[in-house]
N, C-alpha and C positions, 0 to 999 in steps of 0.2 A: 665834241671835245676837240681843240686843237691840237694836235698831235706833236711831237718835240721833234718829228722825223719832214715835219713843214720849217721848221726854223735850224739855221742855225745851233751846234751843239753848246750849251749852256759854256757862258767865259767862267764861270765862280760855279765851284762845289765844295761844299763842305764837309769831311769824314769824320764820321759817326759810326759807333760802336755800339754792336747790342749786347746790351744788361740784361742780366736775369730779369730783373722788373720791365723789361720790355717785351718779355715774352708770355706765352701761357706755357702749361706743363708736360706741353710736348718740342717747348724750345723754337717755337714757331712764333714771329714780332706779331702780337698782338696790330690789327685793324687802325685803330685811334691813334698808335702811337706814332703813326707816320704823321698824323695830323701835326704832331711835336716837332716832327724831325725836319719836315718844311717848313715852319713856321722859323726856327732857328738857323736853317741856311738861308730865306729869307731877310731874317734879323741880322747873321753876320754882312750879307752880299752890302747892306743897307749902310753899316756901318765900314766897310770897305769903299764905300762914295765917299765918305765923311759925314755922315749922317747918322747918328745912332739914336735910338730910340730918346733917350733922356735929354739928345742936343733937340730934335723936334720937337719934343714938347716942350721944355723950359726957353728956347731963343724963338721958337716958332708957334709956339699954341699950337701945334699941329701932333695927329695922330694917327694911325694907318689902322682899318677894322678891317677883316675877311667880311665880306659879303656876298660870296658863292666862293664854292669849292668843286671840283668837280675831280675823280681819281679812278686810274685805270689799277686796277692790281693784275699784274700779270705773272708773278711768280714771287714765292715767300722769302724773308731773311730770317736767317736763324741765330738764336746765341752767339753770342761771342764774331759773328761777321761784322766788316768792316766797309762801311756802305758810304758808297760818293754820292749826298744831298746837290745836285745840279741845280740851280738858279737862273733862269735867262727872263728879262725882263720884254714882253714882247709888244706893249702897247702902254703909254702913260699920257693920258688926259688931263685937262685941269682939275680935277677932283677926284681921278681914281686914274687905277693901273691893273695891267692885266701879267699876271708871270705866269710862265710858263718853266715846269721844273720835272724833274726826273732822280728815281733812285736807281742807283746803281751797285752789285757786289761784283768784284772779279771783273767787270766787263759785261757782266751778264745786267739789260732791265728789268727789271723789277717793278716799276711803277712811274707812272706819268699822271702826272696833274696840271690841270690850270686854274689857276686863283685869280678869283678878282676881288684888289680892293679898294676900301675907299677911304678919300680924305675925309677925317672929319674935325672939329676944332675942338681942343685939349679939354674945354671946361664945358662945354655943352653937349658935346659928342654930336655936334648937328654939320653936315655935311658942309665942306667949304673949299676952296681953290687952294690948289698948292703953291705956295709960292714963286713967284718967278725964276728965281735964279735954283731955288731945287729942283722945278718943273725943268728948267731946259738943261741940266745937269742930268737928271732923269733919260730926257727924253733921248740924248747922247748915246744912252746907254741901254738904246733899244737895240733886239735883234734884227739884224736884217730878214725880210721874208725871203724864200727862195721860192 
């Protein structure tokens, strides 16, 4: 796994609050639901380029699928915390990209992920090149390695 402590601290985080329904009954964030919570500072970071999901599909035929996921859990969130979803974009090819992202409460990690995913095209869902001028808008918006 690539580690978030090799790149760059994520430019885009998005704060997220835990819900009862994010937890189990000991007020401890259920496992999957981190799965949610990256997926959606992903989703805002995307729309923060100018790019939101509905403008890639309807101007672009274009679609973004997870196609590995990989997650460090290193310490739990609980009820009612207020968690900075970090977003860094560390590698973007012509049909896929690699983020690299992190949770955070208080300062303290919490978990570390890197996702990779892939372009695919809106109506076939069959793998395809990202367009030019999103590719290098993308690309702009890689982390430096260190």
């Amino acid at each position: 796994m690539t580690s978030l402590e090799s790149f760059a601290m994520p430019a885009f985080s998005l704060p997220v609050r835990v819900y009862w329904e994010d937890t189990d009954a000991g007020g401890v964030v259920y496992h999957a639901r981190y799965v949610a919570f990256l997926e959606r500072a992903r989703s805002e970071w995307m729309r923060e380029q100018g790019y939101g999901q509905e403008l890639l599909r309807h101007e672009h035929g274009l679609v973004f699928a997870v196609r590995a996921m990989e997650m460090d859990f290193l310490k739990p969130a609980r009820l009612d915390d207020v968690l900075q979803v970090g977003v860094g974009l560390q590698e973007c090819r012509r049909a896929s990209a690699v983020f690299v992202q992190e949770v955070r409460c208080e300062g303290r990690l919490l978990l570390t992920a890197t996702v990779r995913i892939a372009a695919l095209d809106a109506t076939g869902f069959r793998p395809r090149a990202i367009p030019s001028p999103l590719l290098e808008a993308l690309q702009a918006q890689q982390l430096p390695a260190t």
